[in-house]
C-alpha positions as CSV (number, residue, x, y, z in Angstrom):
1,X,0.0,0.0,0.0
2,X,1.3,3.8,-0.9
3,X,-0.7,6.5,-0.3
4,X,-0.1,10.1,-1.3
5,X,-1.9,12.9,0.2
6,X,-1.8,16.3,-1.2
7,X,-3.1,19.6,0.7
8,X,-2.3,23.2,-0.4
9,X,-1.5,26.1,1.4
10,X,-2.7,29.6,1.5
11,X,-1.6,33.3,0.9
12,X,-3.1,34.8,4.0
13,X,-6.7,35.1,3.9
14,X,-8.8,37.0,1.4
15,X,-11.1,38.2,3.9
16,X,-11.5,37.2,7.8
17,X,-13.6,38.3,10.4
18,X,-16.7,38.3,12.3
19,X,-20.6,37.8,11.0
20,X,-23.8,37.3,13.0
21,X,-21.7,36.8,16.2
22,X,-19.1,34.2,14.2
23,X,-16.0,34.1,13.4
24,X,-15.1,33.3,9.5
25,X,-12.5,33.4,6.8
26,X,-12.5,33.3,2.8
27,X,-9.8,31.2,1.8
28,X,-6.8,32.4,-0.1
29,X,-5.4,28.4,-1.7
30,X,-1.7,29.4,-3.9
31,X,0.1,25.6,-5.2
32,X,2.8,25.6,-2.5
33,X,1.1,22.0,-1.2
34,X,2.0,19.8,2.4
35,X,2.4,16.1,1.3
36,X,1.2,13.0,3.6
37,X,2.5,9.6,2.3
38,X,1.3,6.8,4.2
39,X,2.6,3.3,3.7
40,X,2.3,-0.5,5.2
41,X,6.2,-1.4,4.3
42,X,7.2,0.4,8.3
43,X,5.6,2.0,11.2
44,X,7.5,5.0,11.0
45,X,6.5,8.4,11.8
46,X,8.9,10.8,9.5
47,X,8.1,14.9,9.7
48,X,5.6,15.2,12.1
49,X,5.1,17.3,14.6
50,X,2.8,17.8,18.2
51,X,-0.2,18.5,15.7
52,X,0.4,16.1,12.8
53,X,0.5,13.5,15.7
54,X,-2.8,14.8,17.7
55,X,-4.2,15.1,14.0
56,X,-3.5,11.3,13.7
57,X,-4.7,9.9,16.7
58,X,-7.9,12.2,16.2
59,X,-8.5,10.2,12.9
60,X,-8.2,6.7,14.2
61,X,-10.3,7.3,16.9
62,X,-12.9,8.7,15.0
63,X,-12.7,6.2,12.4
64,X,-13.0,3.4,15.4
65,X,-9.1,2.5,15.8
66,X,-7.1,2.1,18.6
67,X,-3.7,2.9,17.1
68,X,-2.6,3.3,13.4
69,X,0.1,1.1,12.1
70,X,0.9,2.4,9.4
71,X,3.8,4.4,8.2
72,X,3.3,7.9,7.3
73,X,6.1,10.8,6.0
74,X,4.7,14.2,6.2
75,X,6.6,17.4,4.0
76,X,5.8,20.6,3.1
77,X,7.0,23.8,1.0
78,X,5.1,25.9,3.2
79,X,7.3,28.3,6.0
80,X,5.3,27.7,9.5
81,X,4.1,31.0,11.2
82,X,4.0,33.2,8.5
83,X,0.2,32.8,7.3
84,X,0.3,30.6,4.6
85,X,-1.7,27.7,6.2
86,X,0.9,25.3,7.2
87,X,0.0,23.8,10.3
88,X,-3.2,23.6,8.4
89,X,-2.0,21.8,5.0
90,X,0.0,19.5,7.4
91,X,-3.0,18.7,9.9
92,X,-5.5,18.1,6.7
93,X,-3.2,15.7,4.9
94,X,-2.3,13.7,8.1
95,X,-6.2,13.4,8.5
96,X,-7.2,12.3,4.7
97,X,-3.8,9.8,4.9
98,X,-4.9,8.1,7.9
99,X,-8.7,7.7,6.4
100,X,-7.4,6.5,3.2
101,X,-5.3,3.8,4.8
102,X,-8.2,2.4,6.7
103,X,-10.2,2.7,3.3
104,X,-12.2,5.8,4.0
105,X,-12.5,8.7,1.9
106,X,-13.5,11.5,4.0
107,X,-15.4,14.1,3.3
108,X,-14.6,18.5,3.6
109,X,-16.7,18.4,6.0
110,X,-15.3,15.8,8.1
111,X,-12.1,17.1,8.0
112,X,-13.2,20.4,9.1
113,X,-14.3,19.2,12.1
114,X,-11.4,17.0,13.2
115,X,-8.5,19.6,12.7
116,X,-10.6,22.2,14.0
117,X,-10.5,20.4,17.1
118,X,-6.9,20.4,17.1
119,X,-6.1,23.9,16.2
120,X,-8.3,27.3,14.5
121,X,-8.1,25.8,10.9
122,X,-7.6,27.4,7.6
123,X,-10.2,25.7,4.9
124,X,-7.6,25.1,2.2
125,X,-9.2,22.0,2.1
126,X,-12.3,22.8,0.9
127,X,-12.6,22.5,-2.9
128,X,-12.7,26.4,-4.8
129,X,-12.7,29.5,-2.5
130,X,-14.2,28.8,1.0
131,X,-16.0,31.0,3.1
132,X,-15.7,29.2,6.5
133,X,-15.9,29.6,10.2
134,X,-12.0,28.5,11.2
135,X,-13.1,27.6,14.7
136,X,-15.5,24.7,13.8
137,X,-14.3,24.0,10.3
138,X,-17.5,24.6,9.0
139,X,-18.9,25.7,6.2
140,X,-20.6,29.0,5.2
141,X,-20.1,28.7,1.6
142,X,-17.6,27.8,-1.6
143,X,-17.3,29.6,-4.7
144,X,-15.6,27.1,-7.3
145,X,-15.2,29.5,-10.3
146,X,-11.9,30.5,-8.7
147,X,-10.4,33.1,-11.1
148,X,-6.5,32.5,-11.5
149,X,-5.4,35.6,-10.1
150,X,-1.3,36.1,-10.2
151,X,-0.2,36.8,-6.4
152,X,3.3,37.8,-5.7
153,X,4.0,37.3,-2.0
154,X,5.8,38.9,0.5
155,X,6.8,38.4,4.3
156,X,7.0,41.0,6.4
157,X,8.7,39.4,9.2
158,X,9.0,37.2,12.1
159,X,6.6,34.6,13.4
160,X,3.2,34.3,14.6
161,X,2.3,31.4,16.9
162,X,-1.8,30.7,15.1
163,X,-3.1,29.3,18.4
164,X,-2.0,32.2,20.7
165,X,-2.7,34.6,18.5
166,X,-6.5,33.2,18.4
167,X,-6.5,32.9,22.0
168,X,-6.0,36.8,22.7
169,X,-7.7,37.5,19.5
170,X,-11.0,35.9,20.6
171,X,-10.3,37.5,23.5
172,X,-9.7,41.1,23.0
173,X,-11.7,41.2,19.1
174,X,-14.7,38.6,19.6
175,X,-17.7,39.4,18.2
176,X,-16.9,42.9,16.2
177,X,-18.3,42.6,13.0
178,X,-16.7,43.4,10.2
179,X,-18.0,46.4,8.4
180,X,-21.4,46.1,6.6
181,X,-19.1,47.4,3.9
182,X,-17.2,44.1,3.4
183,X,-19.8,42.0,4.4
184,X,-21.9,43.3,1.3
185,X,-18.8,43.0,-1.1
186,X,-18.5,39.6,0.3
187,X,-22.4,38.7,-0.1
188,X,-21.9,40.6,-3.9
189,X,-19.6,37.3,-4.3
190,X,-23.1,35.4,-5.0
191,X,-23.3,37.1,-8.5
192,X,-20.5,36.6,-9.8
193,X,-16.8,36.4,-8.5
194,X,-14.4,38.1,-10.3
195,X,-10.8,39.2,-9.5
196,X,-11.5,42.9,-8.4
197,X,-14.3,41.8,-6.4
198,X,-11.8,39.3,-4.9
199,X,-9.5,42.4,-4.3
200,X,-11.8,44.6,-3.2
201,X,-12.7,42.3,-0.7
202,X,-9.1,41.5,0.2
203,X,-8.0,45.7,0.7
204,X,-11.2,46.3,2.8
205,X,-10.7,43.2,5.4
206,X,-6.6,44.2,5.3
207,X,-7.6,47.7,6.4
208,X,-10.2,46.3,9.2
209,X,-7.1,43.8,10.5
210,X,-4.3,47.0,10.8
211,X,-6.1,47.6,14.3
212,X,-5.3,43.7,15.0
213,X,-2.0,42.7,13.5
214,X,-1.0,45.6,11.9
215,X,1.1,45.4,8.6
216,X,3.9,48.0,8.5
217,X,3.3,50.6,5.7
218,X,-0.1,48.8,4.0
219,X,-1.8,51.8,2.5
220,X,1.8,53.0,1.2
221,X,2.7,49.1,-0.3
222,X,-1.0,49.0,-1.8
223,X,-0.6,52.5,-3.5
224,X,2.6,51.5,-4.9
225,X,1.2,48.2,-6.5
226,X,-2.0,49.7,-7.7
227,X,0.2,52.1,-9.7
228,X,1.8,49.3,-11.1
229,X,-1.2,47.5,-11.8
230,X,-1.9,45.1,-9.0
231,X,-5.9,45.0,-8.0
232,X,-4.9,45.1,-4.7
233,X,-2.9,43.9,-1.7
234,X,-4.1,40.6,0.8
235,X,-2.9,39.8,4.2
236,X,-2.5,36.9,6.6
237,X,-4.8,37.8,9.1
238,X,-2.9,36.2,12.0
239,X,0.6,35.6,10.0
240,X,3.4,37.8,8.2
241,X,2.5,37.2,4.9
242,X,1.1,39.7,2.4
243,X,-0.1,39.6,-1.3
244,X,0.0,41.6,-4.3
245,X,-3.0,40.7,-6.3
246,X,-3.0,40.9,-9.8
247,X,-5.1,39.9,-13.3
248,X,-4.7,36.3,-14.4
249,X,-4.2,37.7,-18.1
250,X,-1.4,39.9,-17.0
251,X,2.1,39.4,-18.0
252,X,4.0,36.8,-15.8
253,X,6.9,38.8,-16.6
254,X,5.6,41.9,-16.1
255,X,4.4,40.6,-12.4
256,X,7.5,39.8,-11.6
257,X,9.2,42.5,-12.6
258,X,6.9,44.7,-11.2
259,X,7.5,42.5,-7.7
260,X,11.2,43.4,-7.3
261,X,10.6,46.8,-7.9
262,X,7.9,46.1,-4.7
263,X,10.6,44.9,-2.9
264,X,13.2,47.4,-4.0
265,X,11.1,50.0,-2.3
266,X,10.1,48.3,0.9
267,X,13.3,46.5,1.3
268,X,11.8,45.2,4.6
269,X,9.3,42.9,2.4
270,X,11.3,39.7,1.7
271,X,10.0,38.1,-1.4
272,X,8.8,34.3,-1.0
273,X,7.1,33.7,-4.7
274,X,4.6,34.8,-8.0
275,X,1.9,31.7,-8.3
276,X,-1.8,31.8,-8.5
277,X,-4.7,31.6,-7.0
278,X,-5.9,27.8,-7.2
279,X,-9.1,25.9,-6.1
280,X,-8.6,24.2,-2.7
281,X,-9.1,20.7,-1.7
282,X,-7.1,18.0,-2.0
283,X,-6.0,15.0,-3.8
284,X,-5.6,11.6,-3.0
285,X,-3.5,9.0,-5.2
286,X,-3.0,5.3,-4.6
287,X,0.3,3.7,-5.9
């Protein structure tokens, strides 16, 4: 038996906040992936960490096991506390591997649940864009025509531990709603998504975060990107990362171009990468 998991990671958010006394996000799913390969040739446990572990033993208990002995190797491309869905990607494959090996496909859904009770969970595995609430891994609503947007990404520094930062978040911010502007951009979503609705949705919920997890020099970074084309400028809510949103017909060249002369001017921004914006969800292949 060889079973490959594949779960892919996020740039930041494209919105996050509060609705009807709730908490939710709108994914933001780039192809930087976390990798889950589960085996019956060993037992060993290769790449994991506290979470992948609590992620596994959630899976087998919920499926009915008492231990799992199989051998899974978890990887990623994705940096850890910088907002690009990590601990998330990790957490998701880990649970699909371990329901695979015992013959289950799960569903979204499913998975929702069990790595929301690990950790606040990112929906990057939720197929399309995914409005979601990350504290029950539930679902609001998807949006599968996901335009391809180019989004050159930046970190603006240092680390941001996700469960802390919920913990005094929920805190300090629970239950302020966001602003009946971006909830109606967001709602606006159900005619149609496009990529400057996307970014207009993405600059308003940036601005509304500053006053949580402020991003050095935003309004100057977004001015400087619009004049160069970009729709707009995303953020990781509770991470370092931000992204420069731009058409999916532009020029790849042109984007990337355009991104060093981003980082020229805030040399504090370290560039990561130019991809897309993708459909979440995640793939399972038997070998």
């Amino acid at each position: 038996m060889l079973i490959e998991v594949m779960v892919p990671g996020s740039c930041g958010e494209i919105a996050q906040g509060w609705r009807n006394g709730q908490p939710y996000m709108i994914t933001c799913p780039v192809g930087f992936y976390s990798r889950a390969v589960v085996t019956d040739r060993t037992s060993v446990k290769s790449g994991f960490g506290t979470k992948a572990r609590a992620a596994l033993k959630t899976t087998y208990t919920y499926l009915g096991e008492t231990h799992f002995p199989y051998g899974v190797t978890l990887e990623s491309q994705l940096p850890t506390g910088k907002g690009m869905a990590a601990s998330s990607a990790d957490v998701a494959a880990v649970i699909v591997a371990a329901g695979a090996a015992y013959g289950e496909r799960l569903l979204p859904e499913e998975v929702g649940e069990l790595a929301a009770g690990i950790e606040p969970t990112d929906g990057i595995f939720y197929p399309g864009i995914a409005d979601m609430n990350y504290m029950t891994g539930d679902l609001n609503k998807s949006y599968e025509d996901v335009p391809k947007m180019i989004i050159s990404m930046f970190d603006t520094g240092g680390k941001i531990n996700t469960v802390e930062f919920h913990s005094s978040y929920d805190e300090n911010h629970a239950m302020k709603e966001s602003s009946p502007e971006l909830l109606n951009a967001i709602d606006d979503l159900d005619n149609g998504v496009t990529p400057e609705k996307l970014a207009k949705i993405a600059v308003l919920s940036a601005r509304e975060n500053q006053s949580v997890l402020e991003k050095p020099h935003y309004e100057g970074i977004l001015e400087y990107a619009q004049s160069l084309g970009a729709l707009g400028v995303n953020v990781a809510h509770s991470g370092t990362m931000i992204g420069i949103m731009w058409r999916p017909d532009d020029s790849m060249k042109n984007v990337v171009e355009a991104a060093k002369k981003i980082g020229e001017k805030f040399p504090f921004l370290e560039y990561f990468e130019t991809d897309r914006l993708i459909s979440g969800g995640f793939t399972v292949r038997r070998y």
